[in-house]
Backbone as CSV, one residue per row, in Angstrom:
resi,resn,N_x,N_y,N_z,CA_x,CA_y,CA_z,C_x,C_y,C_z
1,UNK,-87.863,33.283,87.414,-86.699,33.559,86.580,-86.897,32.847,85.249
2,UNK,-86.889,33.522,84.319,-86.840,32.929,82.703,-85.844,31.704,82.538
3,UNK,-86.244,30.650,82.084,-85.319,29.786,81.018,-84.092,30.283,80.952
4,UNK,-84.187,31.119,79.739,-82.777,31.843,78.995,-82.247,32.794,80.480
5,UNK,-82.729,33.415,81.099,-81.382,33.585,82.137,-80.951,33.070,83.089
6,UNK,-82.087,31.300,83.132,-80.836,30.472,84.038,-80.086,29.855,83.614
7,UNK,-80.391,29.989,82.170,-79.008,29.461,81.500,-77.946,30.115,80.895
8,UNK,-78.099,31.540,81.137,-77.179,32.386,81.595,-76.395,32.015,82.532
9,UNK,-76.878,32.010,83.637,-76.256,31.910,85.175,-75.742,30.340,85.278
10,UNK,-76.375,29.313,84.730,-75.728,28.072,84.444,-74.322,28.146,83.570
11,UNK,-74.635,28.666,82.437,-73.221,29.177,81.610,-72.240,30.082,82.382
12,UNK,-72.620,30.520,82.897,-71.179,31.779,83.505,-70.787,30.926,84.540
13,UNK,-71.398,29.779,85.168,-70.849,29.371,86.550,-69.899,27.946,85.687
14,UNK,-69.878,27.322,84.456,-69.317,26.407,83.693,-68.154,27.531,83.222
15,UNK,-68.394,28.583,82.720,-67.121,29.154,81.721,-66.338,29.383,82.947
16,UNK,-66.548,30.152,84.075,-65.843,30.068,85.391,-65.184,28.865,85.566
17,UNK,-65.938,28.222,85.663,-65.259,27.031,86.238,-64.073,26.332,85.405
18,UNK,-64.539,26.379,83.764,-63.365,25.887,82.916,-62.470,27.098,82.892
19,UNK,-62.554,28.279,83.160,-61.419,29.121,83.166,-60.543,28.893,84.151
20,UNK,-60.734,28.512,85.328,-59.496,27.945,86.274,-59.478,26.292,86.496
21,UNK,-59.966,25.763,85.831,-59.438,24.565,85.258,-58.479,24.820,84.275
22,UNK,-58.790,25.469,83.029,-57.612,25.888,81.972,-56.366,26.472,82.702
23,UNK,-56.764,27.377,83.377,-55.239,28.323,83.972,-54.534,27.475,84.426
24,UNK,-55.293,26.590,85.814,-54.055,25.580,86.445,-53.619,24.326,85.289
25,UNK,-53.781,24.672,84.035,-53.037,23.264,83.518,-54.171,22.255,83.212
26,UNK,-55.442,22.600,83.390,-56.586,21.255,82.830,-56.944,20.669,83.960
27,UNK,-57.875,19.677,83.170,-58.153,18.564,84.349,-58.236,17.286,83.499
28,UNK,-57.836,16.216,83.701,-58.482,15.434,82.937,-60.024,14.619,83.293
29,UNK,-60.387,14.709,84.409,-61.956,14.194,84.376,-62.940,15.259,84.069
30,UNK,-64.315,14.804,83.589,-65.036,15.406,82.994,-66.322,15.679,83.916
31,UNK,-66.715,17.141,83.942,-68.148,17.099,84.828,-68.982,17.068,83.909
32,UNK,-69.874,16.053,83.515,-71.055,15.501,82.461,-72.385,16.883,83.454
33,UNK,-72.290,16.287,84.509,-73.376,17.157,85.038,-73.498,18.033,84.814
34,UNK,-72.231,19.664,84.801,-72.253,20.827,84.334,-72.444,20.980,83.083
35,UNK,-71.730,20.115,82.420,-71.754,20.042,81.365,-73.834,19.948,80.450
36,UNK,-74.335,18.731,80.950,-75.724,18.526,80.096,-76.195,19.354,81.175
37,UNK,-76.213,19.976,81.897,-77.164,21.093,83.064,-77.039,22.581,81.851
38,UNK,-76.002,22.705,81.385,-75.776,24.482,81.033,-75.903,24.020,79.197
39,UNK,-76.120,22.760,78.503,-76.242,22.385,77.138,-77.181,23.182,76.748
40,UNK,-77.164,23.549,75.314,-78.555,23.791,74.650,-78.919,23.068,73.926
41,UNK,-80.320,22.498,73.415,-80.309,21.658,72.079,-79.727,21.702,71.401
42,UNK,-80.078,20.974,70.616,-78.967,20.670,69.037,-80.324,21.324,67.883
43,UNK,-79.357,22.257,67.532,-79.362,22.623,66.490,-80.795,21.710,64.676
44,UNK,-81.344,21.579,64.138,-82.037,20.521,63.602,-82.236,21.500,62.022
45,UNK,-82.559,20.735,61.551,-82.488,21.231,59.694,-81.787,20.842,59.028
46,UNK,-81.894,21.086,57.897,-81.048,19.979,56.543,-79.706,20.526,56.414
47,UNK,-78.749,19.812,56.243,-77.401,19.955,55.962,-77.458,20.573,54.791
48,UNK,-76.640,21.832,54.437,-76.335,22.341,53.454,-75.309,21.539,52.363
49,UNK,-75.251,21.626,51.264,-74.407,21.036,50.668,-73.491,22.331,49.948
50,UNK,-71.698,21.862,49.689,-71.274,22.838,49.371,-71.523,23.053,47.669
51,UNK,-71.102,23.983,47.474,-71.297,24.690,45.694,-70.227,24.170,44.941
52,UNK,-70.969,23.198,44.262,-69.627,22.563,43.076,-68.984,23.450,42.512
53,UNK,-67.703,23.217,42.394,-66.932,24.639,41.314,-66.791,25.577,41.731
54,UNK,-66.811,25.866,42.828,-66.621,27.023,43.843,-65.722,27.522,44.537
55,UNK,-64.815,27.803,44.643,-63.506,27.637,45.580,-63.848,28.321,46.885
56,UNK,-64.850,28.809,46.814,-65.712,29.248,48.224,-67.000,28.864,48.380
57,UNK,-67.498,28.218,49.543,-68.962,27.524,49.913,-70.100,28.103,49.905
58,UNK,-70.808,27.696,49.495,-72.333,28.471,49.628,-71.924,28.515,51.291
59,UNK,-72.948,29.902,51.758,-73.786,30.286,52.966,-74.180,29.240,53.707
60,UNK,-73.250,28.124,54.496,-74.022,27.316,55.438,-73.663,26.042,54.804
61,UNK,-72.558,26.408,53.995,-71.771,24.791,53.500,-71.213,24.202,54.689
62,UNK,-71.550,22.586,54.112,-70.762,21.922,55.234,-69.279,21.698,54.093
63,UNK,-68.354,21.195,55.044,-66.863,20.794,54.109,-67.486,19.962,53.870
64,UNK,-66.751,19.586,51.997,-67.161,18.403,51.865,-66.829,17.220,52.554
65,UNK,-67.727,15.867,52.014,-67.258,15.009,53.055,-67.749,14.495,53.979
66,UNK,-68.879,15.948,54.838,-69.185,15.860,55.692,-70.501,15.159,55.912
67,UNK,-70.951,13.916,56.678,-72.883,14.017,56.681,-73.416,14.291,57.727
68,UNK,-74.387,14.622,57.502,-75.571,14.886,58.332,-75.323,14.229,59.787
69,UNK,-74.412,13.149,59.979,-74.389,12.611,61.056,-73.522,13.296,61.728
70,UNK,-72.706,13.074,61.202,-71.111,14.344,61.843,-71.475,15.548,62.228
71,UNK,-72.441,15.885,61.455,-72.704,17.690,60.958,-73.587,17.650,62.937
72,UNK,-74.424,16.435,63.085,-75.399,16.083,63.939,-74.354,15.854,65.302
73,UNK,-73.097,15.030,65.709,-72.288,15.076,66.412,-71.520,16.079,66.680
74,UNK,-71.109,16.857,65.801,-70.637,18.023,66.024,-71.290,19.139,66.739
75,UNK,-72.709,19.007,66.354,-72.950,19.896,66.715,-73.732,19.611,68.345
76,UNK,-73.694,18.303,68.643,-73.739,18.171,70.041,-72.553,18.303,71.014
77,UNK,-71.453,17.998,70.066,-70.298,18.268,70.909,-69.614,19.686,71.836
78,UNK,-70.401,20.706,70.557,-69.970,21.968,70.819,-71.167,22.495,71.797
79,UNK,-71.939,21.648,71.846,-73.244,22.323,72.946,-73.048,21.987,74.245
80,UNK,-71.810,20.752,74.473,-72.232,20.002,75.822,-72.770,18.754,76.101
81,UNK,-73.386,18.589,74.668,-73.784,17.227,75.113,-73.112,16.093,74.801
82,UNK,-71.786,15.676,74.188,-71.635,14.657,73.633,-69.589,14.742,74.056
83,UNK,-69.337,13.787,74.404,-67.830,14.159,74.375,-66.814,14.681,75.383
84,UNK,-67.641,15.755,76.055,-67.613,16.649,77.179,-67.067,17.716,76.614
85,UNK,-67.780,18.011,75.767,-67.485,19.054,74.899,-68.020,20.455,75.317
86,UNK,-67.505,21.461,75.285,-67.999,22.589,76.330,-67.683,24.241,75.435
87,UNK,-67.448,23.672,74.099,-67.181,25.479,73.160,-68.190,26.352,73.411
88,UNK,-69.359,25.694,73.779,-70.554,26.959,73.764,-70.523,27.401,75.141
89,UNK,-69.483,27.276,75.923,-69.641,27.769,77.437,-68.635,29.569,77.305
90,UNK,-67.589,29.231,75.989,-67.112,30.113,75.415,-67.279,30.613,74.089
91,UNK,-67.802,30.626,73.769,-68.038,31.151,72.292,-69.330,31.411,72.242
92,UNK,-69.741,30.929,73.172,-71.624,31.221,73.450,-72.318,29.892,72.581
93,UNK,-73.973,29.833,72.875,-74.685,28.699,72.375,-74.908,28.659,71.199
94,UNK,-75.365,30.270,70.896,-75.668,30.547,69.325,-74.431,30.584,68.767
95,UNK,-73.372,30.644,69.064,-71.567,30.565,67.841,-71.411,32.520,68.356
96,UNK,-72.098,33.244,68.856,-72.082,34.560,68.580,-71.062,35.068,69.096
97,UNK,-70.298,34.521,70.068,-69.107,35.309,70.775,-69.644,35.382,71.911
98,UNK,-68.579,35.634,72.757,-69.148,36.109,74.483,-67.651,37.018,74.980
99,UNK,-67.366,37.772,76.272,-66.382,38.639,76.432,-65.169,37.199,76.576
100,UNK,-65.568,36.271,76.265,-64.241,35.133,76.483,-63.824,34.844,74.979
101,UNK,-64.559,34.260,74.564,-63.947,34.270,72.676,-64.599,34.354,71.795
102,UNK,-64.194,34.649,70.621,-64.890,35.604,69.641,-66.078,34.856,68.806
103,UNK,-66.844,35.082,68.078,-67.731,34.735,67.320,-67.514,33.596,66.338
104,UNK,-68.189,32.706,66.241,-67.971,31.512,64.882,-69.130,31.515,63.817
105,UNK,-69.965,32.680,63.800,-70.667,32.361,62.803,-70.775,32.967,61.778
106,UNK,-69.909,34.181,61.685,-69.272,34.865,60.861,-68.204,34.229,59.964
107,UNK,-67.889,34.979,58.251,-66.907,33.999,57.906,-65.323,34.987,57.815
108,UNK,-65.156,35.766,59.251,-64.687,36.849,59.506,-63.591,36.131,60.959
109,UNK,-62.714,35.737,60.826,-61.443,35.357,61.676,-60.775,35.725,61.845
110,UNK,-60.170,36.189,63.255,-59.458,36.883,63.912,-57.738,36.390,63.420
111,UNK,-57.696,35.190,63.710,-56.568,34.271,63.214,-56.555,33.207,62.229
112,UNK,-55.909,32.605,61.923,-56.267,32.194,60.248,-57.011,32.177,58.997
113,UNK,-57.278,31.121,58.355,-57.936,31.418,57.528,-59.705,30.726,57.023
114,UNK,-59.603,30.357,58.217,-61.547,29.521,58.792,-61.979,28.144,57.673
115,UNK,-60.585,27.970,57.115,-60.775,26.912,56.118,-61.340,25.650,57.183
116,UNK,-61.528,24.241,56.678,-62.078,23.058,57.574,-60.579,22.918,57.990
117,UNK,-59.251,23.140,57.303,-58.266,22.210,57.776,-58.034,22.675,58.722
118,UNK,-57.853,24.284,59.098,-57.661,25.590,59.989,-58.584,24.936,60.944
119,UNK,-59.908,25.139,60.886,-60.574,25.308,62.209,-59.946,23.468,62.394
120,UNK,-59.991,22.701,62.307,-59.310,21.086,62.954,-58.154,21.365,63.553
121,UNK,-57.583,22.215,63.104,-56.080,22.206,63.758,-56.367,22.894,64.732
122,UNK,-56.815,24.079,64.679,-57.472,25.282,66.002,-58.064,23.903,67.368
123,UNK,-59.326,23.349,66.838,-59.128,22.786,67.365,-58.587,21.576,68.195
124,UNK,-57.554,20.984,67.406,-57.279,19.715,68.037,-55.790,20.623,68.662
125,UNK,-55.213,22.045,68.662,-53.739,22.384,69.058,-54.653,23.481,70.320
126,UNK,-55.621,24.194,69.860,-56.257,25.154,70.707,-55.302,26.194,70.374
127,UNK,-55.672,27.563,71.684,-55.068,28.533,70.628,-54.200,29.074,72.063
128,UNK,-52.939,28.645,72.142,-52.449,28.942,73.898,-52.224,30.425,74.118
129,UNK,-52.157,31.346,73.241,-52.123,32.901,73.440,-53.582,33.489,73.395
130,UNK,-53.826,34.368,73.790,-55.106,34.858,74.054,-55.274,36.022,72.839
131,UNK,-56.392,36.487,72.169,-56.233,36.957,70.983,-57.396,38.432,71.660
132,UNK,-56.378,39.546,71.854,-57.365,41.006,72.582,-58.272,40.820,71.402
133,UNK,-59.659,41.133,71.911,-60.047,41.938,73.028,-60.175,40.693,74.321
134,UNK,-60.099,39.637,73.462,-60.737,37.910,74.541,-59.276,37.537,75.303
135,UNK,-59.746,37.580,76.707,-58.637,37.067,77.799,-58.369,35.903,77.962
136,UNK,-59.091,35.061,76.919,-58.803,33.400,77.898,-57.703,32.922,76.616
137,UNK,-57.199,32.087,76.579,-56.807,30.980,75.926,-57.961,30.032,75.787
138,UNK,-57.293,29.503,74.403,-58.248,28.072,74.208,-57.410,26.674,74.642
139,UNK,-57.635,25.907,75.448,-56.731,24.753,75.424,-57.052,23.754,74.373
140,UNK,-56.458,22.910,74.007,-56.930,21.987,73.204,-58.097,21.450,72.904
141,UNK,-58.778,21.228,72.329,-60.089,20.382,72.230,-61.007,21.130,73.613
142,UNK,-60.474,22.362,73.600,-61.627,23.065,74.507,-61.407,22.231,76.226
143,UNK,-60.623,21.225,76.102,-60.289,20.876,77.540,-60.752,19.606,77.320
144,UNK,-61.509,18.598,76.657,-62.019,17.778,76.554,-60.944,16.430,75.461
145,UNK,-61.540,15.264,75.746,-60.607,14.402,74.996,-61.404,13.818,74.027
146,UNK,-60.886,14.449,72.444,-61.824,14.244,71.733,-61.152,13.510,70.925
147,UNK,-61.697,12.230,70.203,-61.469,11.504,69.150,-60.992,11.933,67.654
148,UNK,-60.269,11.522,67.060,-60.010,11.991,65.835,-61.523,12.276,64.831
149,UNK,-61.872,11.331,65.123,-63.610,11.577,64.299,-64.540,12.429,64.604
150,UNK,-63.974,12.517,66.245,-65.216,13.802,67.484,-64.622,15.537,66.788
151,UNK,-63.215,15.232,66.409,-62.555,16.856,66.420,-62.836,16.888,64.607
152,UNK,-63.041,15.694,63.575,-63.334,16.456,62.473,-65.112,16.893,62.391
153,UNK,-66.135,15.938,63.624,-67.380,16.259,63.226,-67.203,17.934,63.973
154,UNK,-66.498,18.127,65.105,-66.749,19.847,65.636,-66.965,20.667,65.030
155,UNK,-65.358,20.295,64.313,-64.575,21.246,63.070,-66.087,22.038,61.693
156,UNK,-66.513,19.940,61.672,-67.471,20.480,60.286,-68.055,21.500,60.945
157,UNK,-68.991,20.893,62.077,-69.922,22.013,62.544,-69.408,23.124,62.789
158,UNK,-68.339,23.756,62.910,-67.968,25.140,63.191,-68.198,25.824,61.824
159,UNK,-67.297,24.820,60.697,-67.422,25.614,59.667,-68.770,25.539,58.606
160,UNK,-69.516,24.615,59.378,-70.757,25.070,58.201,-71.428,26.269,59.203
161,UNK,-71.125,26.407,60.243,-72.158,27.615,60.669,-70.890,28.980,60.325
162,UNK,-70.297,29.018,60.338,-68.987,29.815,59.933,-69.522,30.728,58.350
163,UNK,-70.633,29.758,57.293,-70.634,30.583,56.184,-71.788,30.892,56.430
């Protein structure tokens, strides 16, 4: 069996599993194991910087503000590895979408307006209605208890892959 489709079958048995964790109300302990078992690497390359004078970001801006370290936490958080952070179990590894929730690497949003303040609030409130064609809800911080510093490095990372 290939790599990439046991981590298929690793991912669908985690998004399962956080989908009736979410329904009944959460959990508050964390499975690290499912969690770094179904992770993908982190992401590696130079932080984009945004476009001075711009009121919109270059292609792969981070918010300002942001460094390389955050940009680097964030983007372990959303893989699984750091936090017990688990977005890529729904949104998929690459940001692309999966039949649970929609795509983040587009700068194309279903609900608001994909600014840094938007996606922080998305994530630190989650999104408790389910947005068709995607059946799940998001709970807060994806189910996980994330630090004020853990939910702005996510955030960056959502929105520099977002442009």
């Amino acid at each position: 069996m290939s790599k990439q489709l046991m981590r298929t079958f690793v991912g669908v048995g985690v998004v399962l599993t956080s989908l009736a964790v979410a329904g009944c109300g959460g959990d508050k302990t964390k499975n690290d194991t499912a969690a770094a078992s179904a992770s993908q690497p982190a992401a590696t390359g130079a932080v984009p910087a945004t476009t001075a004078g711009n009121a919109e970001p270059a292609p792969g801006a981070a918010p300002e503000g942001a460094t390389p370290a955050m940009l680097a936490l964030g983007d372990s958080i959303f893989h699984g590895q750091a936090a017990g952070g688990l977005c890529f179990t729904c949104h998929g590894p690459d940001a692309k979408g999966t039949a649970l929730a929609p795509p983040l690497v587009s700068h194309k949003w279903l609900t608001g307006d994909g600014t840094y303040a938007f996606i922080q609030q998305r994530v630190t409130q989650g999104m408790p209605t389910p947005t068709p064609p995607y059946p799940a809800p998001m709970v807060p911080m994806g189910g996980a208890q994330l630090t004020p510093d853990q939910i702005k490095a996510v955030a960056s990372y959502v929105f520099s892959i977002s442009r």
